[in-house]
N, C-alpha and C positions, 0 to 999 in steps of 0.2 A: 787377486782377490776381488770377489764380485760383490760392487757396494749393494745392500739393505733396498727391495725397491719400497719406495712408500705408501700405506697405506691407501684406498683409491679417496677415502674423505678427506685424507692429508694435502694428499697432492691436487684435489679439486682448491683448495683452501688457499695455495699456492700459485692458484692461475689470477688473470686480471680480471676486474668486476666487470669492463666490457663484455670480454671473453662469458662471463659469468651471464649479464643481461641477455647478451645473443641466445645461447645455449637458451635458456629458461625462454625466452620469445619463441625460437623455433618448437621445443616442446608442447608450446600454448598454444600456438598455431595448427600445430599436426594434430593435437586432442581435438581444437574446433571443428578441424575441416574432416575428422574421422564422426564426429558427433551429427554435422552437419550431414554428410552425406547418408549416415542412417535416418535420420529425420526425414530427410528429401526421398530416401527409397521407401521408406512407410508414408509417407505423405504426410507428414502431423508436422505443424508450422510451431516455431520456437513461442511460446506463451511465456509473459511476462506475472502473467494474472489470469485466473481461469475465471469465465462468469458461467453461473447458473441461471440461466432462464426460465423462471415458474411461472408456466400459463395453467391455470386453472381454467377447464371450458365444462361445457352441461354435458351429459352424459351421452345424448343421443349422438353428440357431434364427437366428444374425447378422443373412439378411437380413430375417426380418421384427421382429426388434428393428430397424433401420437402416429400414425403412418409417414405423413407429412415429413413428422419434424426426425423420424427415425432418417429417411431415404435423402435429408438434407446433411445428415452427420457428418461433420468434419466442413462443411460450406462456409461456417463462419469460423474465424478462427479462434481458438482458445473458447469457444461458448459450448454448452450443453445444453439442449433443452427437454425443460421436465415436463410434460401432460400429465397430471391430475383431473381425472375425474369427478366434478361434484353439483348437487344439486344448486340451480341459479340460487334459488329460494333462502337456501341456507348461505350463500357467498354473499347474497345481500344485504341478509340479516350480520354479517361477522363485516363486513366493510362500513355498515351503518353504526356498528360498536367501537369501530377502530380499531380492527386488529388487522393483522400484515399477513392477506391472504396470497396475494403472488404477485408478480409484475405487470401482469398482463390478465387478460377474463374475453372468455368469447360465451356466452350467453344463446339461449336459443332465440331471444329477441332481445327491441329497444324498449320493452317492455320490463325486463328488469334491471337495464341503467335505469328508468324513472323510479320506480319502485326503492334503489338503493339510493339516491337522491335525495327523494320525499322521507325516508328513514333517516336521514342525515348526511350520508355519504355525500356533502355535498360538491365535492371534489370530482367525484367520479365522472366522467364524459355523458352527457345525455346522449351523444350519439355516438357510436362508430364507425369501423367499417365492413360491409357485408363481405364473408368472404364465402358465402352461397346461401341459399334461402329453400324456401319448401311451403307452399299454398295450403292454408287450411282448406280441409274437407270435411263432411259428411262421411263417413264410411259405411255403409250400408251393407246388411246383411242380404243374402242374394234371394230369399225367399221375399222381402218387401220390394227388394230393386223390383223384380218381375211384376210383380205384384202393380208396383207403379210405372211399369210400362218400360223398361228395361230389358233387353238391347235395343230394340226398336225405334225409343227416345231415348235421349238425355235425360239424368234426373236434375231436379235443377232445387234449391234452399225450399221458394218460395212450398213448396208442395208439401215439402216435408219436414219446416221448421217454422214458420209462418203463423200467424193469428189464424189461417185458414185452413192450416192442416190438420190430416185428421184423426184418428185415434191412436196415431204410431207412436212404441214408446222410443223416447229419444232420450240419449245419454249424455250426459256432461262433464270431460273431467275440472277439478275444483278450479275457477279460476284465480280463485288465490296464488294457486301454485301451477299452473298450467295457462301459458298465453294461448296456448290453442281454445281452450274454453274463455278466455279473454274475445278472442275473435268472433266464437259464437254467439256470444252476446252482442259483438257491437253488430254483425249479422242482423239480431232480433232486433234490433235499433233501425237498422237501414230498409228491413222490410218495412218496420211500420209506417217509418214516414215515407216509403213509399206508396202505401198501401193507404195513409190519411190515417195510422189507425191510431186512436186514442190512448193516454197513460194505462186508462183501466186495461185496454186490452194488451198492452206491452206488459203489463204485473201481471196479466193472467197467464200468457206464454211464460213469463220468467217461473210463475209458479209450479207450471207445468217440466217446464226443465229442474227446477228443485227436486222434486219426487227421485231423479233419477241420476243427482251428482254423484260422482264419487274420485277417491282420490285418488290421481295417477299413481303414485306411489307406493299404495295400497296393494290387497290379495287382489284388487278386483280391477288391475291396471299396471302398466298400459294394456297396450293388445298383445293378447297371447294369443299365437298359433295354437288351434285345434282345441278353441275353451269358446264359450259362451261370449258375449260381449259384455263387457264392465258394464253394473248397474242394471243385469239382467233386463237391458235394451236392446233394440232392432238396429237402432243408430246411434253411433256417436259420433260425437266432434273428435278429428283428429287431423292431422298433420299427414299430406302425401306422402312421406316418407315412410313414417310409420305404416300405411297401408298397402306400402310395395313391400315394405320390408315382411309385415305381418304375412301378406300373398304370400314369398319366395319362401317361406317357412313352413306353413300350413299345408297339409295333406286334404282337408277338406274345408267347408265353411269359409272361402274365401268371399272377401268383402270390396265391392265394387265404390268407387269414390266419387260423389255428389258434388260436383264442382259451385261455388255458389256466379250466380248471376250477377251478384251484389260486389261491392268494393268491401271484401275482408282484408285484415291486415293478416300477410306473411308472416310467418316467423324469419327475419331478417341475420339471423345468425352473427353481430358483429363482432368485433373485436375491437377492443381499447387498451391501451394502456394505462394502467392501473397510479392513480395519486401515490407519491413516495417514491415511485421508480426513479430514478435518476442516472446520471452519466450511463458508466459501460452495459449495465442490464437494461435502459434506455432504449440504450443503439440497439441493441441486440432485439429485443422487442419490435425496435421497427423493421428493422432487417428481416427478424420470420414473419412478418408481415406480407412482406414483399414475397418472399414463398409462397404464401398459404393463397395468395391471388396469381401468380404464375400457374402457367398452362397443368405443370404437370399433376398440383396441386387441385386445380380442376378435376382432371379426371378420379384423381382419388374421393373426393367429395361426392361426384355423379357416381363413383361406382360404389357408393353408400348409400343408394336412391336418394341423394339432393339434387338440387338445380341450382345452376352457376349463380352468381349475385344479377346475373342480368334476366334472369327468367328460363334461360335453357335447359331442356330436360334432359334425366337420364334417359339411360334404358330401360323400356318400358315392354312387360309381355304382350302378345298381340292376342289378348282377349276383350278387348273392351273395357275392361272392368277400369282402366287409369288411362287418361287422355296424355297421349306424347308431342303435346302441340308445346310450342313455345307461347309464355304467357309473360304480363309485363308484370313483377311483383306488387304489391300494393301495401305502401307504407304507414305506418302507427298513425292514425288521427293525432289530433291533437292532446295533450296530457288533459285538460278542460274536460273534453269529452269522453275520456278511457276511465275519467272520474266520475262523471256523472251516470255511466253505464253502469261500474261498480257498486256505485255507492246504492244505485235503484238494487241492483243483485244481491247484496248483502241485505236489504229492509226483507228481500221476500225469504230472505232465508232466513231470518229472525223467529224468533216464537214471539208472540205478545201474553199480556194478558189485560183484557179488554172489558170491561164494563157498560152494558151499553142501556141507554134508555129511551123507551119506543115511544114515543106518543100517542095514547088512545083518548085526546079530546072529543069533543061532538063535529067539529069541523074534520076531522080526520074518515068521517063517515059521506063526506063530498062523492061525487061521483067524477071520474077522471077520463078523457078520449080514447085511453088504451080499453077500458074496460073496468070493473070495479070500482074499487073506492082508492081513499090515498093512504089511508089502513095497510090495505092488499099491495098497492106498490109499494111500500114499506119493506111492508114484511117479506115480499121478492126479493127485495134489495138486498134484505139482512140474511136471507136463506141462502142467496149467492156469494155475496161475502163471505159469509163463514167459510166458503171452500175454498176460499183463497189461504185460510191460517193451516198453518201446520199440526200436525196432530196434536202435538204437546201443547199447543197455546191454548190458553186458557180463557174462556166466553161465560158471560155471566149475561142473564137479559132483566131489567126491570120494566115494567109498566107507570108510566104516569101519564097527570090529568089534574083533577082537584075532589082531592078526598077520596081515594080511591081504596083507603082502607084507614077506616074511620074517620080520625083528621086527617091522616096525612096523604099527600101528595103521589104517594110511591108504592108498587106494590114489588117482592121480587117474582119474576116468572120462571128463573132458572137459576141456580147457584153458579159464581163462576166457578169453573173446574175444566180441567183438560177435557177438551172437544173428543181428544179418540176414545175418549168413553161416553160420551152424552149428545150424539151427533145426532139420534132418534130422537132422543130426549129435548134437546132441541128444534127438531123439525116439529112434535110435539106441540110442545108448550109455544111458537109461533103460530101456529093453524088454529091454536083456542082462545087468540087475543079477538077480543070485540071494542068496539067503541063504546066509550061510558055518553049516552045521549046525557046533551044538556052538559057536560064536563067543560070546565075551563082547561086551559095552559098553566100547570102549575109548574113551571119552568125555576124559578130560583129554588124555593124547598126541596125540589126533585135533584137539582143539580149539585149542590150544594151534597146534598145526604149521601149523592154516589161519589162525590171527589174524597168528602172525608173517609165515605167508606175504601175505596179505593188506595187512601195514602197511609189507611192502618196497616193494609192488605198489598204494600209496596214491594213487586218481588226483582230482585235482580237480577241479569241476564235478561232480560225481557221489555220488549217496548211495552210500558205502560199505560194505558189511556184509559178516557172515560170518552164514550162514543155516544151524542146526544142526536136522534131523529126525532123532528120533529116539524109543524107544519105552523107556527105563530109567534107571541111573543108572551108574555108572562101577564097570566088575568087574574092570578090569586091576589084579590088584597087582602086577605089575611096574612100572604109569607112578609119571609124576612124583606127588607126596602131595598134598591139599588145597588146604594151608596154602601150600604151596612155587609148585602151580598158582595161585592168587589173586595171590600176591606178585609171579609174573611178567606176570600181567596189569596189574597197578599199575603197575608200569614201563616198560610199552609203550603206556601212554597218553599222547597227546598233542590236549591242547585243543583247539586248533586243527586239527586233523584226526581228527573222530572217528570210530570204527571200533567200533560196537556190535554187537552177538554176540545175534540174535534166534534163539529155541528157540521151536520147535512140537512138542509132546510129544504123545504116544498114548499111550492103553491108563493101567491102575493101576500101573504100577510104575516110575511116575514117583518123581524126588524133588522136589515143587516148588522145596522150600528149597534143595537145591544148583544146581541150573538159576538158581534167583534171584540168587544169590552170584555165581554166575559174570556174569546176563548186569547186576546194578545196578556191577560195577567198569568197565563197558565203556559205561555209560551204553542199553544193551539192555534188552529185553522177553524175559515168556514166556507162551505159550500154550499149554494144555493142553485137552485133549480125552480123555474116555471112547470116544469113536464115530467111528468112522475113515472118516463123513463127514462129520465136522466137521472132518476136514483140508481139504480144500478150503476151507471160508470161514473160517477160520484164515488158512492164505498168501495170501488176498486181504485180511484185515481184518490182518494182519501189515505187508503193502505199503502197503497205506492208512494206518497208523499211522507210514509212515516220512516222510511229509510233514515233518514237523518235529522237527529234529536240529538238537542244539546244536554250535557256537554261538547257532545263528541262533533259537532259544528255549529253554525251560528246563521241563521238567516237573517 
């Protein structure tokens, strides 16, 4: 009889726990080294912990970051990295808030680490590291290239962005949000003091580029292939890149690039790791770092029309129209100085609303070396000026002296009201001012009448002032006394809406110190002039100085 055989769970049950451990170890073993060898034939290394790497970069550079870190896939282990696309502008504004934008940030410059800094980020690296760059240009439409002597010469800043250049409209995208239009500007800076040229005429350039900002991001920007130029200009400020790239696209209207003379800052492309990042997203951050500066990473970037971190160009068409020389890139000024270019940029971009009073005393009927009286240079002054404001701001002119309508001091010659409707009306009512013969300096009643008027008539968004020209010092003893004038200017100040009292004085018989007294309670300036043409660059280096008003800084 044939015994029962047992069950096979039975009879495993039955065996020794050695016997037992072995089997189970061999088993453990064989599944490893079956797992193993699939892993090693696909090539994917065992991961403990997967990391994601979020680099956020600006658009113009995204996709060949995001080619980069594709063709590095699988090079680190257990990492993935994400490219994100997004404007600097907005990643600076969401890291100055505090929120947890990526690991990592490549930027089109060191221009907006400062920028995310000065907003609070104060964490964020002010510098990085380049991992390729691209020289601001000029891009020039090929009907003014020629025009200005192209192919033949070089075109070169001074000619075509300059205090001296000359009726060409020149485009600018916003520098708020574009470092290339940052460049342009400090550009305008660099010619003038090489050029000797005065505040007035750096405000008049910058005014001139106002006319024709516009914003990259915009219907009217960047450069589009086979469209008009942003801000229906001949030139704008752009980035070499953008103007190979714009070339290889375009069918016609290609745009030759205006190398500057001058030391512009690059767009320096860096890359930082981002505050908060820590341990394994960390590493991994520094590790694609180390890629994105390796050779092969290189050419992916040149074959984006960049140049290496060290100045080396791409490939470049052999029309002339972009220089394929090696160039040494040229780094961010100083943060000091990218402020104080701004801060001039922003005043001419302001609207005001302006109040001004002319002085028509008997002394204003003098005779002066240019020609005319000090009336006539006045009134030059103020005729020029006004073309410095933007359409929207708004000019008011009065006339004083003493008694100039009945008792009083003051007459008005123009209502203030936006210029782009009364700009004849203006030239106007200046060409019919005369001098009241035998008239005093009724300087306090006059001043006084247009501050209060002025601080009824207080509009926001707008540089406020009351703009006093005049050629003496106060001869009405019938007005208000010193002491009494000062005291009411104390108390019609208000912090928060300030309304400073800018003097532009002529001739010796000035008083600086009273002019000073009146315009430091009003938080105002004063200029003074021997030479009644230095009224002209007076009320432009006047307007240029009204960039910043407190609250919003403190001299």
């Amino acid at each position: 009889m044939v015994a029962d055989r047992p069950a096979p769970a039975r009879a495993l049950s039955h065996r020794s726990p050695v016997v037992l451990l072995s089997a189970a170890l061999v088993l453990l073993l064989a599944g490893w080294a079956a797992v193993a060898y699939v892993r090693a034939d696909r090539g994917t290394p065992t991961c403990v912990e997967q990391v994601r790497l979020r680099v956020v970069a600006a658009p113009v550079i995204a996709p060949a970051v995001d080619r980069v870190a594709r063709a590095n896939a699988g090079s680190q282990p257990c990492v993935s990295v994400e490219v994100q696309a997004r404007p600097s502008v907005t990643v600076a504004r969401e890291l100055a808030d505090g929120g947890d934008v990526a690991d990592a940030w490549l930027p089109e410059s060191t221009f907006w680490l400062r920028r995310a800094r000065a907003s609070g980020a104060f964490e964020v690296p002010g510098q990085g590291t380049s991992v390729a760059s691209t020289p601001v240009v000029l891009a020039v439409g090929e009907r003014v290239a020629r025009r200005s002597g192209w192919p033949d010469k070089r075109l070169n800043w001074a000619s075509l962005l300059g205090s001296r250049a000359g009726t060409v409209r020149v485009g600018l995208p916003d520098p708020a949000v574009d470092p290339a239009g940052v460049g342009a500007l400090l550009g305008v800076r660099v010619l003038a003091d090489e050029n000797g040229d005065s505040a007035a005429t750096v405000a008049a350039t910058l005014r001139r580029l106002a006319e024709r900002t516009y914003s990259p991001a915009g219907e009217d920007g960047p450069l589009t292939p086979n469209r008009e130029l942003p801000g229906r200009a001949d030139i704008v400020a752009a980035s070499e890149q953008a103007v190979l790239e714009h070339n290889a696209l375009a069918a016609e209207g290609k745009l030759v690039a205006a190398y500057p003379e001058i030391a512009v800052p690059w767009l320096d492309l860096p890359y930082v790791v981002l505050p908060g990042t820590q341990d394994r997203p960390r590493d991994a951050a520094a590790a694609f770092l180390a890629k994105l500066l390796a050779a092969p990473a290189r050419e992916v970037f040149t074959g984006y029309g960049f140049r290496t971190a060290a100045g080396f160009p791409p490939a470049m068409p052999d029309d002339d129209r972009l220089l394929a020389e090696e160039r040494r890139p040229v780094p961010l000024p100083t943060e000091e100085t990218v402020s104080d270019v701004l801060t001039g940029w922003s005043g001419v971009q302001r609207s005001a609303r302006i109040l001004t009073l002319l002085d028509i005393s008997g002394s204003m009927a003098a005779t002066v070396p240019d020609g005319g009286t000090r009336l006539d240079a006045t009134v030059r002054a103020a005729q020029e000026g006004a073309e410095l404001l933007l359409a929207n701001s708004e000019l008011g002119i009065w006339a004083f002296s003493t008694k100039v309508d009945g008792e009083r001091d003051y007459r008005e010659v123009l209502p203030v009201a936006p210029l782009g409707g009364q700009r004849e009306q203006l030239a106007e009512a200046l060409a019919g001012l005369q001098v009241k013969a035998q008239g005093g300096t009724g300087l306090y009643d006059s001043t006084l009448a247009a501050y209060r008027d002025a601080r009824r008539n207080w509009t926001p968004g707008r540089i406020n002032l009351v703009l006093v020209m005049t050629d003496g010092r106060n001869e009405d003893g019938d007005s208000i006394g010193r002491a009494d004038f000062l005291a009411e200017l104390r108390r019609l100040q208000e912090p928060r809406r300030p309304l400073p009292i800018i003097f532009i004085g002529l001739g010796g018989d000035i008083d600086p110190e009273e002019l000073n007294a009146i315009a430091k309670v009003t938080g105002g300036r004063v200029f003074v002039t021997e030479q009644p043409g230095g009224m002209r660059r007076i009320f432009f280096s006047a307007l240029a100085d009204l960039s910043c008003l407190p609250p919003e800084c403190r001299r």
